[in-house]
C-alpha positions as CSV (number, residue, x, y, z in Angstrom):
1,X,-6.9,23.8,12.2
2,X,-10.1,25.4,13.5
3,X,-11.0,24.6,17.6
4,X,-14.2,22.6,16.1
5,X,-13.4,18.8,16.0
6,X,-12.6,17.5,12.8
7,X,-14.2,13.9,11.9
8,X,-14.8,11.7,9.8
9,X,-16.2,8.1,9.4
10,X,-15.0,5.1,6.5
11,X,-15.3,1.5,5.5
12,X,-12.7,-0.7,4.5
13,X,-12.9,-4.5,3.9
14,X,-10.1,-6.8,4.7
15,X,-7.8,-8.7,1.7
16,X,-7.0,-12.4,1.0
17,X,-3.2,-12.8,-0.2
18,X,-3.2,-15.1,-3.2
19,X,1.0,-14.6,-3.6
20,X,1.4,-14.5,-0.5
21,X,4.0,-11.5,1.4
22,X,5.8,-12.8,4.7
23,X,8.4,-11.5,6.6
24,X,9.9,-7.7,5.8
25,X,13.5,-5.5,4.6
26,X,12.6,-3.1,6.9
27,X,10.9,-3.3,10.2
28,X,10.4,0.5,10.8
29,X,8.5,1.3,7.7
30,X,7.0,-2.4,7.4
31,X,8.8,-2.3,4.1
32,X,7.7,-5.7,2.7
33,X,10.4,-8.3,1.7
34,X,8.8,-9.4,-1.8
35,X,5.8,-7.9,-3.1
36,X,2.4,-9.7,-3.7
37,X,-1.1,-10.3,-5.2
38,X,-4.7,-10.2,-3.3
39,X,-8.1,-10.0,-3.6
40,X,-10.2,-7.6,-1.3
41,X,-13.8,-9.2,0.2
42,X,-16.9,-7.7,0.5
43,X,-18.6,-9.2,2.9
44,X,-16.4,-8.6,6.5
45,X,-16.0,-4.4,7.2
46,X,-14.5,-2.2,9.4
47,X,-16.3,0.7,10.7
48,X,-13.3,3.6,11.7
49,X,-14.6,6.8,13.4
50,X,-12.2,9.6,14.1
51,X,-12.9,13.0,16.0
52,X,-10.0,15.5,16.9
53,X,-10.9,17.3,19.4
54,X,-8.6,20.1,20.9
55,X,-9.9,19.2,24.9
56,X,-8.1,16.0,24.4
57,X,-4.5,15.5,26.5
58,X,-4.4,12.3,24.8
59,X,-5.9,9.7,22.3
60,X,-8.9,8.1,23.2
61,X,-8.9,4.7,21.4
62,X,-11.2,2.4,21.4
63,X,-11.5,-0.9,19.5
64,X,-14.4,-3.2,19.0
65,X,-15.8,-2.1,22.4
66,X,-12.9,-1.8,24.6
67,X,-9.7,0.0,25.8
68,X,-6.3,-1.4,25.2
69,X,-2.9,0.1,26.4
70,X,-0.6,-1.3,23.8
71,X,-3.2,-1.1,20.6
72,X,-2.9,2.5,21.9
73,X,-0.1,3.4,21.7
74,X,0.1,1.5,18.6
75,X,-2.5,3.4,16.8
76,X,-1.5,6.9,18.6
77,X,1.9,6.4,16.1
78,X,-0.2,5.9,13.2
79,X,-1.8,8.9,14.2
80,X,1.4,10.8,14.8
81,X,2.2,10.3,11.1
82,X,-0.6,12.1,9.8
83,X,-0.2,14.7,12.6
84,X,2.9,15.4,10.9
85,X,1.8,15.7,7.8
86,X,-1.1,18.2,8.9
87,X,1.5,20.0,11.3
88,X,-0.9,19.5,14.2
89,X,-0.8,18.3,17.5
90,X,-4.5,17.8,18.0
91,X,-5.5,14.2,19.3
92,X,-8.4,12.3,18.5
93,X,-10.9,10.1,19.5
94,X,-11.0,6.7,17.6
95,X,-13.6,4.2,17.4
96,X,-13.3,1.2,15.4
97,X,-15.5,-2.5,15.2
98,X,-15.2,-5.4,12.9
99,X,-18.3,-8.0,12.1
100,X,-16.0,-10.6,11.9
101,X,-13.4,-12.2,14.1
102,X,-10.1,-10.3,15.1
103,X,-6.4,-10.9,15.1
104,X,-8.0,-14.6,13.7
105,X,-6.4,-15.2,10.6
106,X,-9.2,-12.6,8.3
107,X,-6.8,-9.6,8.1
108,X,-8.6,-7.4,10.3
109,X,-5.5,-5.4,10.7
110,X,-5.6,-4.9,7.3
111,X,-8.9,-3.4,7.3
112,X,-8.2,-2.0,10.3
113,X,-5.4,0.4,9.1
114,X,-7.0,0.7,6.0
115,X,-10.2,2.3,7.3
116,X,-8.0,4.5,9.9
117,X,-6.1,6.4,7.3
118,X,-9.0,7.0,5.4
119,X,-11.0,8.3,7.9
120,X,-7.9,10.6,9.2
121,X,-6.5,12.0,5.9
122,X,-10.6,13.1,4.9
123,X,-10.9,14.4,9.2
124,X,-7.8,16.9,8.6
125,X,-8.5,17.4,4.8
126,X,-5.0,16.4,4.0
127,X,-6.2,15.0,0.0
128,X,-3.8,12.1,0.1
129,X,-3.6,10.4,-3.3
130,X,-5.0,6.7,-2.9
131,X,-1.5,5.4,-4.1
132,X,0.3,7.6,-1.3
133,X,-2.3,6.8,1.4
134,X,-1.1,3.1,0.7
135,X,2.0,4.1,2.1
136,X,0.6,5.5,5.0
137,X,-1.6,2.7,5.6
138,X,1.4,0.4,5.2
139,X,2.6,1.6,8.3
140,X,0.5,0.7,9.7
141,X,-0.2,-3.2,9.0
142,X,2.1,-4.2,5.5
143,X,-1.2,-5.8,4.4
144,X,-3.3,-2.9,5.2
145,X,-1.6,-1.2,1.9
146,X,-3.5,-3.4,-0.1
147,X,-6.9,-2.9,1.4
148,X,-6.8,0.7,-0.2
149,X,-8.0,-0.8,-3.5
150,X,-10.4,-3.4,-4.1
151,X,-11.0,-6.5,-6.8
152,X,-7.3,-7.3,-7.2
153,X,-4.2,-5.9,-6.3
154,X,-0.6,-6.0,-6.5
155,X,1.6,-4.7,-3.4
156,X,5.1,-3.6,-4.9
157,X,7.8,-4.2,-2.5
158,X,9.7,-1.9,-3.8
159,X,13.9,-1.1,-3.8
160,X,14.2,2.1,-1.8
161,X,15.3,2.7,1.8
162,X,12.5,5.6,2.2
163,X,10.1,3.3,1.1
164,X,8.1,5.6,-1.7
165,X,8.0,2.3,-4.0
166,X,6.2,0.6,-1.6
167,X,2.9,0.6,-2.6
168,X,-0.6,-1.0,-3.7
169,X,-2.0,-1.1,-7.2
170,X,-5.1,-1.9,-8.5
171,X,-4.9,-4.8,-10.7
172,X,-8.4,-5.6,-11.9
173,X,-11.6,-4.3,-10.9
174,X,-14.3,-6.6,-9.4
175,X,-16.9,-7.1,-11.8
176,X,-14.0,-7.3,-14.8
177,X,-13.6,-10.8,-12.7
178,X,-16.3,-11.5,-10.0
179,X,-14.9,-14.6,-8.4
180,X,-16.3,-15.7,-5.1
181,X,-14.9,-16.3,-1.4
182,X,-15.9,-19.2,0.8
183,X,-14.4,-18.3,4.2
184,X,-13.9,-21.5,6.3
185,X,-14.1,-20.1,9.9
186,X,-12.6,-22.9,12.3
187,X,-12.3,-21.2,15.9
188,X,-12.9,-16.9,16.5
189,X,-9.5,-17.1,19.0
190,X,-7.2,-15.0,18.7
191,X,-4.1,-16.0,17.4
192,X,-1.5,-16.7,19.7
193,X,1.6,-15.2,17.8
194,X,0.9,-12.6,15.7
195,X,1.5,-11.7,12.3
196,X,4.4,-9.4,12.3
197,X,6.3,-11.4,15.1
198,X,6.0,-14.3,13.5
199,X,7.7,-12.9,10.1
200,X,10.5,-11.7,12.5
201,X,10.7,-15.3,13.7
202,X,10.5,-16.8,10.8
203,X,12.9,-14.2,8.8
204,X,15.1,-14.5,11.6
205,X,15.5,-18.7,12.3
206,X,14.9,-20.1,9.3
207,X,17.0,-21.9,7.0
208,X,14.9,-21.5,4.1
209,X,13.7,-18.0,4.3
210,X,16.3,-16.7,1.7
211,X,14.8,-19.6,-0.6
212,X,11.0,-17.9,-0.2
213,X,11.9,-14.6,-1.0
214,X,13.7,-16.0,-4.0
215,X,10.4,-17.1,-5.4
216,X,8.4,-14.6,-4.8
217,X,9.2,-12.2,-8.0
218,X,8.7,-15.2,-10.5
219,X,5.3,-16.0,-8.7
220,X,3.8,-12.6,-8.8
221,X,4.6,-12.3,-12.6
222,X,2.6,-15.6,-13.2
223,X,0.1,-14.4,-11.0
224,X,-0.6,-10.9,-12.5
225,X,-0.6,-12.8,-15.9
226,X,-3.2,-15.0,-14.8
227,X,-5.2,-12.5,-13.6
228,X,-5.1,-10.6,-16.8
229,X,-6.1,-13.2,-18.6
230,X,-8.7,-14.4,-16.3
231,X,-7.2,-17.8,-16.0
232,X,-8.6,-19.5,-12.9
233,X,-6.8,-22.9,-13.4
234,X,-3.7,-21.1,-13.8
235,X,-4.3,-18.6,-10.5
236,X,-5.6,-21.4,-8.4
237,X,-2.2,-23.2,-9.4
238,X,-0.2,-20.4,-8.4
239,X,-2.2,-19.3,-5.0
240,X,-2.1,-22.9,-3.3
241,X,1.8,-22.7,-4.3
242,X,2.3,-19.9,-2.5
243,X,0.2,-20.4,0.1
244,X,1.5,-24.0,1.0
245,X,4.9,-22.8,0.5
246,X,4.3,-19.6,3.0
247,X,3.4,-21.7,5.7
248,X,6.1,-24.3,4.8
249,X,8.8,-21.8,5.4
250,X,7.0,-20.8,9.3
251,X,6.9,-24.6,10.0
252,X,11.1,-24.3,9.4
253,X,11.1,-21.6,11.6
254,X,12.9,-22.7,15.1
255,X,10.9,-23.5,16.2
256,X,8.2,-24.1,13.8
257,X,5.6,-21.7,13.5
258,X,2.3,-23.6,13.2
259,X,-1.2,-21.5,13.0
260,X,-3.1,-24.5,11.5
261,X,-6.1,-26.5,13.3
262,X,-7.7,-30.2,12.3
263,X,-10.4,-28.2,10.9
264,X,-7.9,-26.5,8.6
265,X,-6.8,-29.8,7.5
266,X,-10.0,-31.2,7.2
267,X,-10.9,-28.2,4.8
268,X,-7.7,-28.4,2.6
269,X,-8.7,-32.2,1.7
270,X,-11.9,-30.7,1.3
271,X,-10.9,-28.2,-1.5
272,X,-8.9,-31.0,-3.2
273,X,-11.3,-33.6,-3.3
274,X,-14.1,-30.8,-4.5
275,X,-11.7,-29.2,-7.5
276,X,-10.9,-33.1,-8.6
277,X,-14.6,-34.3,-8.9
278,X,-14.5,-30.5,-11.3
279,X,-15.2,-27.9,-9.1
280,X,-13.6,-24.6,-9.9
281,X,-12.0,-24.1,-6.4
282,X,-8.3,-23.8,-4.9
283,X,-7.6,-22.6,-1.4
284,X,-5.4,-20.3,0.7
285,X,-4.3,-19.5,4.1
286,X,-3.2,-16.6,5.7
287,X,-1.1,-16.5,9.3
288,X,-4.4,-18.1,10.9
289,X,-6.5,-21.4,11.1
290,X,-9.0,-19.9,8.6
291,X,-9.6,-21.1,5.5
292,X,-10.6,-19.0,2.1
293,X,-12.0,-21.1,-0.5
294,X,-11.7,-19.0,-3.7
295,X,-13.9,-20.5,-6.3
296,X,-16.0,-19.5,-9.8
297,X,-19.2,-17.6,-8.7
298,X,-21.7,-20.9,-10.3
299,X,-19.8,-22.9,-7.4
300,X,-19.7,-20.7,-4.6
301,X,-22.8,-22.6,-2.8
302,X,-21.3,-25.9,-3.4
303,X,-18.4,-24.8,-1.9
304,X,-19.6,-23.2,1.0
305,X,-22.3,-26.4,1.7
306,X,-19.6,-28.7,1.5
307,X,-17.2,-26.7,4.1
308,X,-20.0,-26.6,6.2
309,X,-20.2,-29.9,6.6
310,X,-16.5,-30.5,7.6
311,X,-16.0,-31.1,11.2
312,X,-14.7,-27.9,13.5
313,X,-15.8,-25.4,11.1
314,X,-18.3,-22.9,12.9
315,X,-18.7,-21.1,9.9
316,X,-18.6,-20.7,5.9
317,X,-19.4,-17.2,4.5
318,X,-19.4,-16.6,1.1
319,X,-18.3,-13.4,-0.3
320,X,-17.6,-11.3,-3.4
321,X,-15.3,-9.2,-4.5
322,X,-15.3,-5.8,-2.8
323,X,-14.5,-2.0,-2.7
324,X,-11.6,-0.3,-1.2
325,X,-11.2,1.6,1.4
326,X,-14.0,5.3,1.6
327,X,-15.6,7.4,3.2
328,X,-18.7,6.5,5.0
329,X,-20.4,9.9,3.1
330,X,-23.5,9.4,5.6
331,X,-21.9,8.7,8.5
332,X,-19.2,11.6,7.9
């Protein structure tokens, strides 16, 4: 590695889980417990810069604007593994911002670690295949794995203790299937658990968490068949099944896990009552109060108007289908 800094600068985009992944096998390698199915979004980024710099005693990280000990340390980990893999000790500068709301329910940590392991592996040259930088990025945030990719993907959970198996797959590209997002934004809080301790919780108190896993396999066949065949009734079947059943399992967590608002309610009824007057529209969930309206492109404004107008939502944005995880080539 030269003395210059090394740098780079990328883009990733968070993902909406339609068959849903909660709770893991392994903790250490964030080795998921069932695989799953998601969609990656357009319109919400992550901007990543990374500089190694050979001055540096330690990691500077910085995130949306500010300085955090634990996200730190956190992050300097995630760093360590690709240190490894270069076989150097350099440390690095990080800076990374979101336009939308973090640790909110939106998968910013998805995005997150997908942008970081972009921008490192092009910083130190490492020419990580996208399948293996999955992997990495898995590490990282389980979700994040999927945010390598866009359009649709498919997270394996694979069998082995190493977790090699464990990867993202591009499904179906975007435009072969340009449905839109209507993302229901109900508060911009933070979260008060987050995502991976409230899998432990859940994985760990409740009496139904064997049952979840269970399904999970038979759901992501059906899904990936729908998705092949472009069969929106079918998908929007499956992806309210899992979501509904996701959060069921959390609320028999003890004691119950519950990351739901009014406004979340109110948008759920919402969805229902659009999709039974003919509306092609189903909803999901993720470990948040957010909701994301998936729905046929000719209904994405009728959608989004009529979300807007349910009491406690701040904010519908409608997005498409987007890219994975690059390189910001300007930038960079």
């Amino acid at each position: 590695m030269t003395s210059q800094p090394l740098q780079a600068t990328s883009l990733a985009q968070p993902n909406i889980a339609l068959v849903k992944y909660w709770g893991k096998r392994n903790d250490a390698l964030n080795l998921p417990a069932a695989g799953s199915l998601s969609i990656t979004l357009d319109a919400l980024h992550t901007r990543t810069s990374v500089r190694f710099d050979s001055a540096l005693d330690a990691d500077d990280i910085v995130l949306n604007g500010e300085r955090d000990a634990a996200q730190t340390r956190k992050l300097g980990a995630f760093l360590d593994l690709f240190r490894a893999r270069a076989n150097v000790p350099t440390r690095a500068h990080v800076q990374s911002s979101n336009d939308f709301p973090t640790g909110a329910g939106l998968a910013s940590s998805a995005s997150g670690f997908a942008a970081l392991a972009v921008a490192i592996n092009h910083a130190l040259d490492l020419q990580i295949t996208p399948r293996e930088l999955s992997t990495f990025a898995r590490r990282g945030s389980g979700s994040a794995a999927r945010s390598i990719f866009g359009g649709f993907v498919e997270m394996a959970a694979g069998r082995s203790e190493d977790g090699r198996d464990a990867f993202a797959s591009p499904l179906l590209e975007a435009a072969a299937w340009p449905l839109q997002v209507v993302v229901a934004i109900t508060t911009r809080a933070k979260k008060s658990i987050d995502s991976r301790e409230g899998m432990n919780h859940t994985r760990d108190t409740s009496p139904y968490y064997r049952d979840w896993i269970a399904t999970a396999n038979a759901d992501l066949g059906d899904a990936r068949a729908a998705v092949l065949a472009r069969d929106f009734d079918k998908l929007a079947a499956l992806g309210e099944a899992s979501c509904l059943a996701m959060h069921a399992v959390m609320l028999s967590a003890r004691p119950g896990l519950i990351y739901w608002n009014a406004a979340t309610l109110e948008c759920i009824q919402c969805v229902r009552t659009l999709r039974s007057e003919g509306t092609g529209v189903f909803f999901t969930i993720d470990a948040g109060p957010q909701v994301k309206a998936v729905c046929l492109p000719e209904h994405a404004a009728r959608v989004a108007a009529a979300l807007r107008a349910v009491p406690g939502v701040d904010e519908a944005l409608v997005s498409g289908l987007g890219a994975g995880a690059r390189v910001d080539e300007a930038a960079s």
